[in-house]
gemmi code that builds the backbone of each chain (N, CA, C; Angstrom):
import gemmi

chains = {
    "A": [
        ("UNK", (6.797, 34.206, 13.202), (5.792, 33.194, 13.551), (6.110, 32.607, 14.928)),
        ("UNK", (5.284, 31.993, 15.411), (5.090, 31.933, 16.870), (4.135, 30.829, 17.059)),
        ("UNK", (4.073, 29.338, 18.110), (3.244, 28.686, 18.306), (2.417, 29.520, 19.673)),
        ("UNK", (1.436, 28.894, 19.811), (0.594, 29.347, 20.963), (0.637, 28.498, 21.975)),
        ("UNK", (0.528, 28.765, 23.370), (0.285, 27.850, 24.391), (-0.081, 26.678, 24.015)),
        ("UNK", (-1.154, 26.879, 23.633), (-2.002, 25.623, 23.089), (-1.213, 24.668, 22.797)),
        ("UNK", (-0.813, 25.378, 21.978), (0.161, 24.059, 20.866), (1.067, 24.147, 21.306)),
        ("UNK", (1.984, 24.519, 21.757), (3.222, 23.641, 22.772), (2.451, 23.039, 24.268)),
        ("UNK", (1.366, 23.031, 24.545), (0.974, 22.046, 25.983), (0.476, 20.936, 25.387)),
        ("UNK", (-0.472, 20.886, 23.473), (-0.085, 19.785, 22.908), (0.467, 18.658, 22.483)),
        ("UNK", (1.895, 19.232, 22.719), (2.905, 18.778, 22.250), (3.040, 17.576, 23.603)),
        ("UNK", (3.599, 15.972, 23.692), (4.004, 15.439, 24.691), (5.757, 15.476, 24.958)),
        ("UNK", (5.961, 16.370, 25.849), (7.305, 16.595, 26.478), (7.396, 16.052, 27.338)),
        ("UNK", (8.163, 15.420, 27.627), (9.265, 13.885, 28.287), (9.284, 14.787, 29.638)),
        ("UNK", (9.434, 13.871, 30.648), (9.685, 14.196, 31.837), (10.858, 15.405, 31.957)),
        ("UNK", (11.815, 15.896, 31.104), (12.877, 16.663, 31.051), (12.180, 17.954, 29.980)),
        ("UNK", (10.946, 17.778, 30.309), (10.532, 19.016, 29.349), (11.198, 19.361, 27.866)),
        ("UNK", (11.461, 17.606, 27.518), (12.134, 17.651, 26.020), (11.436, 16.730, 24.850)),
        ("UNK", (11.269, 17.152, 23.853), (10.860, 16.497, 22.429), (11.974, 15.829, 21.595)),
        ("UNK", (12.329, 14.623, 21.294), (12.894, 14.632, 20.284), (12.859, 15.158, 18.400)),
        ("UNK", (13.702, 15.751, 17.916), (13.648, 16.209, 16.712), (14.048, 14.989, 16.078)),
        ("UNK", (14.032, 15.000, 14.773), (14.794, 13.935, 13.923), (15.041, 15.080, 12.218)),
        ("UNK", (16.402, 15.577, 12.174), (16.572, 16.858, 11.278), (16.710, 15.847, 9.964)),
        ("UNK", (16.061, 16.047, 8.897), (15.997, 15.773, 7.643), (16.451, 16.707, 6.794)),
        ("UNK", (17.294, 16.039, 5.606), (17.765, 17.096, 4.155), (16.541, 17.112, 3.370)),
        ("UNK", (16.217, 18.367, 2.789), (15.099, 18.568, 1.862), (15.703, 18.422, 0.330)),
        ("UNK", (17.235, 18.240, 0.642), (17.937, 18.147, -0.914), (17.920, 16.451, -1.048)),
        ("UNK", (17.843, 15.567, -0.479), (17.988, 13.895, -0.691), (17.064, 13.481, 0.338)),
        ("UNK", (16.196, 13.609, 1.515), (15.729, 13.092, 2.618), (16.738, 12.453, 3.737)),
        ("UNK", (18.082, 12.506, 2.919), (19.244, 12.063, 3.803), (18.697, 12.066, 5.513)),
        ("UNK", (18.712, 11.667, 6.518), (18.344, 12.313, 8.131), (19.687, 12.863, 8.637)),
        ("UNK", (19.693, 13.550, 8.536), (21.451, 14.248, 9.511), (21.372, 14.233, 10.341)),
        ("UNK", (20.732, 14.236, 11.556), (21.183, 14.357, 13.152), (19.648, 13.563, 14.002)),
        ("UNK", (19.691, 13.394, 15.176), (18.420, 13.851, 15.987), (19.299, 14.423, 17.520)),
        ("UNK", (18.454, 15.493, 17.650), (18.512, 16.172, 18.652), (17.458, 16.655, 20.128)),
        ("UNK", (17.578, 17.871, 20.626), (16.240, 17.274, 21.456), (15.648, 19.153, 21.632)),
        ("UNK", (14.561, 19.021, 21.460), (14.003, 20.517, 21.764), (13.411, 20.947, 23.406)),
        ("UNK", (13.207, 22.171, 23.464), (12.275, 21.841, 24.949), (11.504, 23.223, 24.129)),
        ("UNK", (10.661, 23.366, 24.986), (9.639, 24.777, 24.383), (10.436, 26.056, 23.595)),
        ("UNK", (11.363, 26.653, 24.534), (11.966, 27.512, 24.348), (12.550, 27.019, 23.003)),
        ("UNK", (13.450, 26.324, 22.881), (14.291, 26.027, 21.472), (13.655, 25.889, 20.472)),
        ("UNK", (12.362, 25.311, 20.732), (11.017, 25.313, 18.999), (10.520, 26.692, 19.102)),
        ("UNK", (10.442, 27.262, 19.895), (9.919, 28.860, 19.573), (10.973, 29.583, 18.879)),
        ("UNK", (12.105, 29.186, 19.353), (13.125, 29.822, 18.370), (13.478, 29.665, 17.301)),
        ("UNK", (13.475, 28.264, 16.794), (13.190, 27.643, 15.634), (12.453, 28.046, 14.581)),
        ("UNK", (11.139, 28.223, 15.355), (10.007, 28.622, 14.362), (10.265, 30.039, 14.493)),
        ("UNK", (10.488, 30.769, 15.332), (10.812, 32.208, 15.265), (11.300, 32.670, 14.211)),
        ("UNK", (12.835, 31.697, 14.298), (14.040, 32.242, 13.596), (14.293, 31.710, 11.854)),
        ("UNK", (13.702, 30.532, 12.224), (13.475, 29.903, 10.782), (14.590, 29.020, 10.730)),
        ("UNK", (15.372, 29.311, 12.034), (16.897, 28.027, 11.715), (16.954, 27.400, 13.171)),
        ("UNK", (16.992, 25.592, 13.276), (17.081, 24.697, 13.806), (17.878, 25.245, 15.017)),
        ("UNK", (17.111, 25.647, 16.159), (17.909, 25.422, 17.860), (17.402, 24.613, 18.749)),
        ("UNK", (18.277, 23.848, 19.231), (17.784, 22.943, 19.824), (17.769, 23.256, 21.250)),
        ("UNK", (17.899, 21.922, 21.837), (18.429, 22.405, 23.808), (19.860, 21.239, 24.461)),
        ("UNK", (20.665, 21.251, 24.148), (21.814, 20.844, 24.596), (21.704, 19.651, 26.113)),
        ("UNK", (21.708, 18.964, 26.147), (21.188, 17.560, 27.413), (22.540, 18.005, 27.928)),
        ("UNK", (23.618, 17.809, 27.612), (24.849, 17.820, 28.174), (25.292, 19.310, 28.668)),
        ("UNK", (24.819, 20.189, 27.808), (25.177, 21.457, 28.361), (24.167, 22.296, 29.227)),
        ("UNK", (22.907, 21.471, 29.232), (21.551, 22.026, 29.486), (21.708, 23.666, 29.327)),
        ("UNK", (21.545, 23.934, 28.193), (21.541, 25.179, 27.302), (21.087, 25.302, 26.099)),
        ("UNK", (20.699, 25.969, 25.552), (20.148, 26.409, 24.269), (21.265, 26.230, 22.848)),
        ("UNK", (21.163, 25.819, 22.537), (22.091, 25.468, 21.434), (21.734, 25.616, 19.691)),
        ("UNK", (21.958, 26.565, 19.532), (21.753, 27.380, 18.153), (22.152, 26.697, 17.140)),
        ("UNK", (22.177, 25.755, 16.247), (22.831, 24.999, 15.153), (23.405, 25.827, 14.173)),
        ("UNK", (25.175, 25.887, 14.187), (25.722, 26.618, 13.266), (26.661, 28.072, 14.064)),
        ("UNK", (25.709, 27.809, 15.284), (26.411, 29.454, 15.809), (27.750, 29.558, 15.795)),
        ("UNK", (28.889, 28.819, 16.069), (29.973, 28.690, 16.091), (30.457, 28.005, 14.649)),
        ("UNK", (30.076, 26.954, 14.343), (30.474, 26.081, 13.238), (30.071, 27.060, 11.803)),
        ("UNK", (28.420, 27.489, 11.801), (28.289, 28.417, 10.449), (27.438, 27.421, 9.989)),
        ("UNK", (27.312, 26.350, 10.507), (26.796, 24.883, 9.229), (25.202, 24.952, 10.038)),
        ("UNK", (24.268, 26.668, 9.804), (23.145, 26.305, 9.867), (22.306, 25.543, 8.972)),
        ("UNK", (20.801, 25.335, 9.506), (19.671, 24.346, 9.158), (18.465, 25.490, 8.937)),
        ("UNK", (18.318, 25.970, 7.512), (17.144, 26.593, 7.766), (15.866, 25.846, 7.626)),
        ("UNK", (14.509, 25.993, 8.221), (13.545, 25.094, 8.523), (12.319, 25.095, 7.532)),
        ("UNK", (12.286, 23.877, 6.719), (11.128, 24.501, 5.358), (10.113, 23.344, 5.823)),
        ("UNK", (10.123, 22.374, 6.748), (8.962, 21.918, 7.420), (8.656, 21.130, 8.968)),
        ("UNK", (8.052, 21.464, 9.786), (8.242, 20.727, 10.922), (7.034, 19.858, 10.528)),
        ("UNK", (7.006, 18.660, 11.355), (5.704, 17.340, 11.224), (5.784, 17.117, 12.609)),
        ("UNK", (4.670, 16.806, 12.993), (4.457, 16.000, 14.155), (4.364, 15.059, 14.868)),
        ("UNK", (4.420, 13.827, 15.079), (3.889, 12.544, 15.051), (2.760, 12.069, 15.776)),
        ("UNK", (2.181, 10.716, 15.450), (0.678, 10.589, 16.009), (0.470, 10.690, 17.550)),
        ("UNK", (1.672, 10.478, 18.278), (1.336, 10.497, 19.550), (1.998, 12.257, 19.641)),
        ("UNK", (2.629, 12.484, 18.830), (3.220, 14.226, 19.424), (4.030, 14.386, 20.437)),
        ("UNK", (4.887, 13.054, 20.281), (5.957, 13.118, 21.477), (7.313, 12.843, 20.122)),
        ("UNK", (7.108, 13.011, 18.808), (8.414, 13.652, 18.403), (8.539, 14.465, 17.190)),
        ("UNK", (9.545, 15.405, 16.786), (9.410, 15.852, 15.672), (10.326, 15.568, 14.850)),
        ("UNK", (10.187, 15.529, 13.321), (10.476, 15.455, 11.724), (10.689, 16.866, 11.593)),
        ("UNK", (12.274, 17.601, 11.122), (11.684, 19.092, 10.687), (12.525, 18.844, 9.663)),
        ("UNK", (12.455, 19.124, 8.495), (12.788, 19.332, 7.169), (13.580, 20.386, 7.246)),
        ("UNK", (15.068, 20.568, 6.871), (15.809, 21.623, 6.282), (15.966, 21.770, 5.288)),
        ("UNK", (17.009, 22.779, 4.668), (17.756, 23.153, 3.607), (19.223, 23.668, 4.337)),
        ("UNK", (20.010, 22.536, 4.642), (21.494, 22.420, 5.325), (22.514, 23.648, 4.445)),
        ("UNK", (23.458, 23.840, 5.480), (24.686, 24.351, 5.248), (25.989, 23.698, 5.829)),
        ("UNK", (26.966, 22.861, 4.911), (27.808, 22.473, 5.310), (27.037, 21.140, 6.022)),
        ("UNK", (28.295, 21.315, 6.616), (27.956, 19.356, 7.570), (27.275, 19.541, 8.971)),
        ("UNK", (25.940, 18.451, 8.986), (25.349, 18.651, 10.356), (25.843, 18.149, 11.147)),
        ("UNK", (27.138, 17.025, 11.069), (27.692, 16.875, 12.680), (29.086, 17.488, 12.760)),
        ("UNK", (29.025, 17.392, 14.436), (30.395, 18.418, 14.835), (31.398, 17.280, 14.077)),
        ("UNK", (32.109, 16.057, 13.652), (32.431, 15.620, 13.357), (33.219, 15.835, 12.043)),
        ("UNK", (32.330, 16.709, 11.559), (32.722, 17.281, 9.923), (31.898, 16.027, 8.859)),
        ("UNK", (31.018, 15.333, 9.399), (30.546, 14.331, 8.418), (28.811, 15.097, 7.910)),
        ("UNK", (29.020, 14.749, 6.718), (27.321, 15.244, 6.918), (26.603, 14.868, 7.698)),
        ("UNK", (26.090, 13.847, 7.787), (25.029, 13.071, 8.805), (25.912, 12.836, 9.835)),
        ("UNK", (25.137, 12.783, 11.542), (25.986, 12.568, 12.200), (25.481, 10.721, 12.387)),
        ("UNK", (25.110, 10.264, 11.333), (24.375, 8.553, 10.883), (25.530, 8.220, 10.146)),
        ("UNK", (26.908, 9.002, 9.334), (27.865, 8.576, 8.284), (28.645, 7.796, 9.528)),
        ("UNK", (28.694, 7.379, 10.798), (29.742, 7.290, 11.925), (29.792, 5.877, 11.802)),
        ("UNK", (28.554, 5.207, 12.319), (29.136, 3.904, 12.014), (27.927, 2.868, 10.998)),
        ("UNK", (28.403, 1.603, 10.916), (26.749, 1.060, 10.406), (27.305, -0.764, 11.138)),
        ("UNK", (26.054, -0.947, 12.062), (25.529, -1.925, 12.334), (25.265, -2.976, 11.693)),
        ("UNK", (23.872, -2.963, 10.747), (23.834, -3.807, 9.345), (24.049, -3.208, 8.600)),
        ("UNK", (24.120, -3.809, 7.212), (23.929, -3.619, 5.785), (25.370, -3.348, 5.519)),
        ("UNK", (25.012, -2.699, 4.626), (26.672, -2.138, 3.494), (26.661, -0.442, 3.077)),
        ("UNK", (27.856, -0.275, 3.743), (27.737, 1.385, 3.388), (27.936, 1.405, 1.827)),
    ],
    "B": [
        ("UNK", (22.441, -13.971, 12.616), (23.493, -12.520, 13.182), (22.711, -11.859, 14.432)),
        ("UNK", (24.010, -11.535, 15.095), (23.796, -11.438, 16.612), (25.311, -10.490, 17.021)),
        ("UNK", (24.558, -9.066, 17.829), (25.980, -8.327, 17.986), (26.371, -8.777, 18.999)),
        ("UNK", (27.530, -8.325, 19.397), (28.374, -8.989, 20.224), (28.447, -8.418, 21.641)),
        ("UNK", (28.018, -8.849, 22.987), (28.128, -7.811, 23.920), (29.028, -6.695, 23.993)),
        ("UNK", (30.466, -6.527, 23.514), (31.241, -5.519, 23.332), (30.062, -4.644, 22.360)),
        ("UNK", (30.003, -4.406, 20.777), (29.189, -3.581, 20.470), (27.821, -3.517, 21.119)),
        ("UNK", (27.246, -4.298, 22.083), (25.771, -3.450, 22.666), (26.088, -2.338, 23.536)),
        ("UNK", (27.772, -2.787, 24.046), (28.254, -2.015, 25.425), (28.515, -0.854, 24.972)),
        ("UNK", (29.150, -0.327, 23.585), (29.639, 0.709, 22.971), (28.373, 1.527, 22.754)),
        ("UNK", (26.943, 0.799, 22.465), (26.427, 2.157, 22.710), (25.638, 2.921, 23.768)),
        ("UNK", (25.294, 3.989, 24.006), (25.198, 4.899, 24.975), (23.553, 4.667, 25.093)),
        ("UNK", (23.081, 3.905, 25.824), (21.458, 3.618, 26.932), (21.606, 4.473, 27.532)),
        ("UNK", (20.474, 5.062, 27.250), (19.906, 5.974, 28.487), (19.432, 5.489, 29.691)),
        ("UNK", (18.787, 6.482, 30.264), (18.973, 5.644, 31.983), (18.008, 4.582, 32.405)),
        ("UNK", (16.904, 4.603, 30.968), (15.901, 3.259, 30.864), (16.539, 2.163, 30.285)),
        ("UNK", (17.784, 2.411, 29.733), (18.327, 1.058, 29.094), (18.120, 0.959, 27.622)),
        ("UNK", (17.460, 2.465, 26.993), (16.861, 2.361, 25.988), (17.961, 3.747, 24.828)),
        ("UNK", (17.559, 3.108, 23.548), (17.902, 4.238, 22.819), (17.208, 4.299, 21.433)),
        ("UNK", (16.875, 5.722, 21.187), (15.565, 5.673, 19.769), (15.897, 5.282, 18.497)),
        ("UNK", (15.137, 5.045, 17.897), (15.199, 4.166, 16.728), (14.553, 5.072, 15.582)),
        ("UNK", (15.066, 5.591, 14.625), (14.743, 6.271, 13.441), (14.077, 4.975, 12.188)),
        ("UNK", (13.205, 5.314, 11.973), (12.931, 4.097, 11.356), (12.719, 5.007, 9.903)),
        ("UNK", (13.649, 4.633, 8.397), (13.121, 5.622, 7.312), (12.858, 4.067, 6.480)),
        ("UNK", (11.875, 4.680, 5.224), (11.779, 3.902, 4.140), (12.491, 3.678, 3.024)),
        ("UNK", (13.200, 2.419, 2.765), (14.284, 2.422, 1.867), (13.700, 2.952, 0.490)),
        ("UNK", (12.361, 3.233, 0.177), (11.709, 3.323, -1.168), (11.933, 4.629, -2.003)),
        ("UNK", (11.544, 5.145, -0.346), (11.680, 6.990, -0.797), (12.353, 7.752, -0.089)),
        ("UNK", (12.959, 6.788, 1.165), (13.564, 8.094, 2.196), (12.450, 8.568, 3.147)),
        ("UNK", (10.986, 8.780, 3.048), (10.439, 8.611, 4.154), (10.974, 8.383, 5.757)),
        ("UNK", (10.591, 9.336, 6.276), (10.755, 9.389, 7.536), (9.179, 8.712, 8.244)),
        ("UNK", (9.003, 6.842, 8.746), (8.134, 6.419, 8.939), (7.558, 6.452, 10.444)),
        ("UNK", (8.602, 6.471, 11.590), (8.417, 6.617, 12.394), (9.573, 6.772, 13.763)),
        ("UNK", (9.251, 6.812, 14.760), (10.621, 7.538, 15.676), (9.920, 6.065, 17.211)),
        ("UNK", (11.190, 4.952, 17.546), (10.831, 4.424, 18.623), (11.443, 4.061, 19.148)),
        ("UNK", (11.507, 3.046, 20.113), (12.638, 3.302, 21.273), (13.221, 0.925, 21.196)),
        ("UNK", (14.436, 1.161, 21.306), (14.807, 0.086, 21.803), (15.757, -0.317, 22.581)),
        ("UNK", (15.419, -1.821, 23.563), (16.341, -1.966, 24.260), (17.474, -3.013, 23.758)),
        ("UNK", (17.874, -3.399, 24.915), (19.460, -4.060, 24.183), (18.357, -5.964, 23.614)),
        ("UNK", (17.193, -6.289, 24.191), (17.018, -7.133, 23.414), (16.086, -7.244, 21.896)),
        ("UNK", (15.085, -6.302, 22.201), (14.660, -5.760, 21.318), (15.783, -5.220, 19.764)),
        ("UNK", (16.913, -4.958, 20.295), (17.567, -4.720, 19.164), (18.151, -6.144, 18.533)),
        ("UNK", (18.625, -6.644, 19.438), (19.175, -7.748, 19.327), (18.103, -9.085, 18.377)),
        ("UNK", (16.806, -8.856, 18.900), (15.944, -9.465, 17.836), (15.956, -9.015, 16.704)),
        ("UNK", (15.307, -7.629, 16.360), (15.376, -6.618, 14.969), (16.551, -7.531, 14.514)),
        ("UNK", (17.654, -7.503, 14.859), (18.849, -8.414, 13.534), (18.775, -9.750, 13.883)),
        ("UNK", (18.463, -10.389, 14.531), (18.351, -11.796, 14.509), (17.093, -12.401, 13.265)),
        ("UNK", (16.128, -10.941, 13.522), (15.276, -11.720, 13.043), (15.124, -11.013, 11.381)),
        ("UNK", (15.613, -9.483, 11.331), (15.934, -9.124, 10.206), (14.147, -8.256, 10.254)),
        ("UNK", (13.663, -7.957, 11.571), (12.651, -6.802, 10.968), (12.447, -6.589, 12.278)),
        ("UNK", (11.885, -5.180, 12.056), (12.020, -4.399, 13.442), (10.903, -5.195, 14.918)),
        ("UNK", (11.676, -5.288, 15.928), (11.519, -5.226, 17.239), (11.481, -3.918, 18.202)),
        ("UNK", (10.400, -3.574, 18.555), (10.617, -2.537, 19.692), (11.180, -2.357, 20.921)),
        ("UNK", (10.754, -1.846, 21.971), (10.871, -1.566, 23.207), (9.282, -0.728, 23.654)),
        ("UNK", (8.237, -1.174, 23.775), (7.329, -0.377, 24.073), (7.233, 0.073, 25.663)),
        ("UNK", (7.421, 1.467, 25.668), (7.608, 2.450, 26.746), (6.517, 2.231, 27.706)),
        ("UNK", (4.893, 2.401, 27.334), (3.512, 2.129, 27.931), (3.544, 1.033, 28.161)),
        ("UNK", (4.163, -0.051, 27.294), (3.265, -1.374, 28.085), (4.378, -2.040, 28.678)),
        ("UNK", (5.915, -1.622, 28.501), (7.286, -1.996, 29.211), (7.243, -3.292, 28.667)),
        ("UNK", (7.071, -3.405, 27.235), (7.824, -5.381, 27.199), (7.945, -4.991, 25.040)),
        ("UNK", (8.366, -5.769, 24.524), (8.604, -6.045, 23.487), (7.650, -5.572, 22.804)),
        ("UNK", (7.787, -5.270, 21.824), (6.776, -5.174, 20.385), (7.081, -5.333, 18.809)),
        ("UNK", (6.629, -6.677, 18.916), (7.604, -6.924, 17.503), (5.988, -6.507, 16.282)),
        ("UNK", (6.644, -5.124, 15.678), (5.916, -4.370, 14.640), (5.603, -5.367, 13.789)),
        ("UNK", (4.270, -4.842, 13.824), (3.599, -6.022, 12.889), (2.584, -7.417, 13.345)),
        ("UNK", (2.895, -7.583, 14.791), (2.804, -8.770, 15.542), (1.312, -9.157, 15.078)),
        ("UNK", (0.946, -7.679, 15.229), (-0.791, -7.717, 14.868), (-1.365, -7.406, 13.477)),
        ("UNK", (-0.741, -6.290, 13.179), (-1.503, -5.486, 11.695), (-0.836, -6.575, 10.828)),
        ("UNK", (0.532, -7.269, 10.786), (0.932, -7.707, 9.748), (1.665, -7.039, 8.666)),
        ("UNK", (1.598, -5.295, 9.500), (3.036, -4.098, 8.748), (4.073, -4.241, 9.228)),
        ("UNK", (4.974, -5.717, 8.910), (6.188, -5.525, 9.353), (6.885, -4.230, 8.487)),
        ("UNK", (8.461, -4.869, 8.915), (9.536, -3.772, 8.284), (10.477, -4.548, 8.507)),
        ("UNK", (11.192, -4.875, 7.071), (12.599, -5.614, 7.074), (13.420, -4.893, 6.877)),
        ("UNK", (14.351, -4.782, 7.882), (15.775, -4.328, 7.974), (16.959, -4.285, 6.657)),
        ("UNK", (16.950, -3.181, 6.167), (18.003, -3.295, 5.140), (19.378, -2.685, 5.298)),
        ("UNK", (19.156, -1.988, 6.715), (20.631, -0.948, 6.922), (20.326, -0.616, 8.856)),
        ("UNK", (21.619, -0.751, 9.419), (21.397, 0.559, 10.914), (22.612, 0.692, 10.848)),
        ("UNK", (22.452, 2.292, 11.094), (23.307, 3.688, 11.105), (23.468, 3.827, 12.512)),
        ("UNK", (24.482, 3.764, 13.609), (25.088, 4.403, 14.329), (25.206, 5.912, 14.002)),
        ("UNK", (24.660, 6.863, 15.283), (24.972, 8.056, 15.325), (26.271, 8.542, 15.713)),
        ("UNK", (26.848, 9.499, 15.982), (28.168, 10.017, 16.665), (28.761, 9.572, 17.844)),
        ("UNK", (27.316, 9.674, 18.552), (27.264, 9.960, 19.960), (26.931, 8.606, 20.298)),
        ("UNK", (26.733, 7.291, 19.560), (26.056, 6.415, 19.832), (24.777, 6.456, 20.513)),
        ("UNK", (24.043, 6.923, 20.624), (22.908, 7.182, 21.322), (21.300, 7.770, 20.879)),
        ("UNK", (21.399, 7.103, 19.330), (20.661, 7.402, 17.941), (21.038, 6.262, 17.080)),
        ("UNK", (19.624, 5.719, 16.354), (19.990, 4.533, 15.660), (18.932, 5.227, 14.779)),
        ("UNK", (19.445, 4.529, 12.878), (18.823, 5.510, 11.833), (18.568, 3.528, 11.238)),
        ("UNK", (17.269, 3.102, 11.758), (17.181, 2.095, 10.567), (16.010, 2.171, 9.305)),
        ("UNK", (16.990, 1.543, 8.323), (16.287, 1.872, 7.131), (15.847, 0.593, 6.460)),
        ("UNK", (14.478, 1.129, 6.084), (13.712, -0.563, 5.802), (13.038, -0.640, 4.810)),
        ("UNK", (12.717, -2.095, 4.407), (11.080, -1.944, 3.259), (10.048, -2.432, 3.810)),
        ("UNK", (9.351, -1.497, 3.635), (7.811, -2.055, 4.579), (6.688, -2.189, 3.951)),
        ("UNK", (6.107, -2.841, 4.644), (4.688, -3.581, 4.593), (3.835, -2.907, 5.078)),
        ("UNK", (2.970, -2.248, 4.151), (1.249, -1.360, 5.055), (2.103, -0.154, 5.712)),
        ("UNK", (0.851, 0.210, 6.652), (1.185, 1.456, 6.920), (2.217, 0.982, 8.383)),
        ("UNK", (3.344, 2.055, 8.337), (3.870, 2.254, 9.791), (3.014, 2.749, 10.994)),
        ("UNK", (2.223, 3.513, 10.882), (1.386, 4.352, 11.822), (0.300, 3.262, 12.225)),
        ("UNK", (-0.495, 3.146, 13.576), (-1.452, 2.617, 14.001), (-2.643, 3.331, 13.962)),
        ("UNK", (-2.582, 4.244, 13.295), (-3.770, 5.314, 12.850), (-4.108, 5.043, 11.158)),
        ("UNK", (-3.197, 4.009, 10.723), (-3.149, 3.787, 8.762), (-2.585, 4.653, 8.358)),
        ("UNK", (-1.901, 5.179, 8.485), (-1.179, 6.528, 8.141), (0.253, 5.681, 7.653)),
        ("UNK", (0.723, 5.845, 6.258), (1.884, 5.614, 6.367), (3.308, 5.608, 7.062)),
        ("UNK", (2.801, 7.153, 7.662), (3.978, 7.717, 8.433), (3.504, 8.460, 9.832)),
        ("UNK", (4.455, 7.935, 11.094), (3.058, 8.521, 11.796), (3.671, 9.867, 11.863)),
        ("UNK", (4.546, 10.246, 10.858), (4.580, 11.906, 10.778), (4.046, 12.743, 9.742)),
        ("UNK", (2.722, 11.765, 9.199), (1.530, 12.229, 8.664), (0.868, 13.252, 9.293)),
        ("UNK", (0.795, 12.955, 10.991), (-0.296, 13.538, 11.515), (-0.561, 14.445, 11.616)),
        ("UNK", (0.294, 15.913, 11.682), (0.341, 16.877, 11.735), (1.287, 17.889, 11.703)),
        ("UNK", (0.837, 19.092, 11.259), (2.335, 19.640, 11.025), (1.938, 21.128, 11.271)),
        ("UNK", (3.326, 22.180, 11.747), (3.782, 22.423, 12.803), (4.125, 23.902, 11.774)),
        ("UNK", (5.165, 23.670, 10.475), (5.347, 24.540, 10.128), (5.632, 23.888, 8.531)),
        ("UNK", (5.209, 24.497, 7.252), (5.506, 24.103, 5.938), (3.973, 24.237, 5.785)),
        ("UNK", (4.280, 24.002, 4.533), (2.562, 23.054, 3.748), (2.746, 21.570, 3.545)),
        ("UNK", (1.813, 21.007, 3.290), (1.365, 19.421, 3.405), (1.497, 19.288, 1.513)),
    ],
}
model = gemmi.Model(1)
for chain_id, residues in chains.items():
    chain = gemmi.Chain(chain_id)
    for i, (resn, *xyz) in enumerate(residues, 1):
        res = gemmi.Residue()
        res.name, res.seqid = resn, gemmi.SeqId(i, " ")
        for name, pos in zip(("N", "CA", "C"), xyz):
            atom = gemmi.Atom()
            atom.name, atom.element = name, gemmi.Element(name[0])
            atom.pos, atom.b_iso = gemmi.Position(*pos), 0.0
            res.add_atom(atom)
        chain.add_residue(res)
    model.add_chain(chain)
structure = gemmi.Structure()
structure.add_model(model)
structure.setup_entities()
């Protein structure tokens, strides 16, 4: 599967030709990470069926799992009303941050009570 | 309650001064909406115990709700890894979306079924 022009010039990409993701567990709704896409990395995504993003720091393509193993396969992307971010629903492997924590949200907490 | 300039300093602003805001629903886990805040805007959200923005288009505050009357009271914020991702989780009032949409990641979707 494959989006069309169309629908990625749809899409509103940030002056850095990037979308934010926000990766969700389909096993609890837990949110494990947000990351950032640019065209290329959602075509691969949807290509591949597993979460690649685009690396800000490495400005590179960044495959979730390629090294670690702890892929994200993708059972829904959403859009939002303005279409400047995405919701994609997985089914995780292992822990989504490099950290070794599931969520990379387990790090600290601001309010409330863990 | 009011953080302390040391923790606003610890986390990582981008080069607007801003960093996004995961907003989920404490009810169901809902993923309600994705927005941006600055260091006072956050600083209200816990003073006042329901979300404050940073609106990007109109560059000044937006305390959710101001108008519709859909606030969102603060029950939890999650620090990301990287500091540079905030996961707050709330109970809300009406719809999050300015379209009535509960979620404005109602609007459309990308890859899954609805």
């Amino acid at each position: 599967m494959k989006l069309s022009d169309a629908q990625l010039d749809a899409l509103n990409w940030n002056e850095h030709g990037l979308i934010p993701a926000i990766v969700q567990s389909s096993s609890d709704a837990r949110v494990l990470m947000m990351a950032w896409v640019n065209r290329e990395s959602l075509q691969l995504t949807i290509a591949t069926g597993e979460t690649v993003f685009f690396s800000r720091s490495r400005q590179e393509l960044w495959r979730k799992g390629a090294t670690s193993g702890n892929t994200q396969t993708v059972e829904r992307i959403e859009v939002d009303c303005d279409s400047d971010a995405l919701l994609i629903t997985v089914s995780e492997a292992g822990a989504a941050c490099h950290t070794g924590s599931r969520s990379c949200f387990d790090a600290a907490l601001l309010v409330g009570e863990a």
